[in-house]
N, C-alpha and C positions, 0 to 999 in steps of 0.2 A: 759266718756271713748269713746274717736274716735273708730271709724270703718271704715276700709280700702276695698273697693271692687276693685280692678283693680287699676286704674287712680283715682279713687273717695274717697276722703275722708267723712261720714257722722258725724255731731256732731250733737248735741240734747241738745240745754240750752234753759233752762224755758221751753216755749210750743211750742218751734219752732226747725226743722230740718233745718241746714246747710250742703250743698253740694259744696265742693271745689274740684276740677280737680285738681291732684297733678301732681310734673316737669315729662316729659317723660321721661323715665330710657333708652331709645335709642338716647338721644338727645348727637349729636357728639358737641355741646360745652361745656353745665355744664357736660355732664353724668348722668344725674336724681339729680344731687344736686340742681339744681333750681337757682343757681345764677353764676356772671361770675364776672371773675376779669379783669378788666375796664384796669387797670394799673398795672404795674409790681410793687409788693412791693418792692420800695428802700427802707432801714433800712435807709441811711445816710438823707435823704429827708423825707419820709414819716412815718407816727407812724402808720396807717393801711395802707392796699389795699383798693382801692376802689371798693366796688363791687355792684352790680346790677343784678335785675334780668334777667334771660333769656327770649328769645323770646318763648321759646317752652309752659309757662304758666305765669298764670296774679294772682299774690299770694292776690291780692285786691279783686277777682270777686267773688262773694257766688251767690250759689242759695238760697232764703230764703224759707218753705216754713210751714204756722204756722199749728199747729195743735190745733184742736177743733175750738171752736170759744166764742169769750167775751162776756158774757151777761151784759146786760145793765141791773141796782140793782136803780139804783137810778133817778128818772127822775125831772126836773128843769119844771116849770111852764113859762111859758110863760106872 
């Protein structure tokens, strides 16, 4: 289950937190939806819009950051 602080999204899979920057909700082109539409949807031409993300965030960029750490169970001889 995410957790939202602000801008910040937090998630938590396996032993690791992720931290995503969510779209700015003052941003005057998506308006906090986070993506834009590129082209006008023509019905007679097009079957979707074309849409892309906004400049105001980067929906690829995580912070990673692991918790605990691995212990090493088995070791290989040399």
């Amino acid at each position: 289950m995410p957790l939202t602080i602000g801008r910040w999204r937090i998630d938590r899979y396996e032993k690791t937190l992720y931290l995503q920057r969510q779209p700015d909700p003052k941003c005057s082109k998506c308006r906090g939806h986070g993506s834009v539409e590129v082209t006008p949807a023509d019905h007679d031409r097009l079957i979707e819009a074309v849409i892309e993300p906004c400049d105001c965030w980067d929906p690829f960029a995580n912070i990673r950051i692991p918790i605990g750490r691995t212990v090493i169970t088995e070791r290989y001889p040399f």
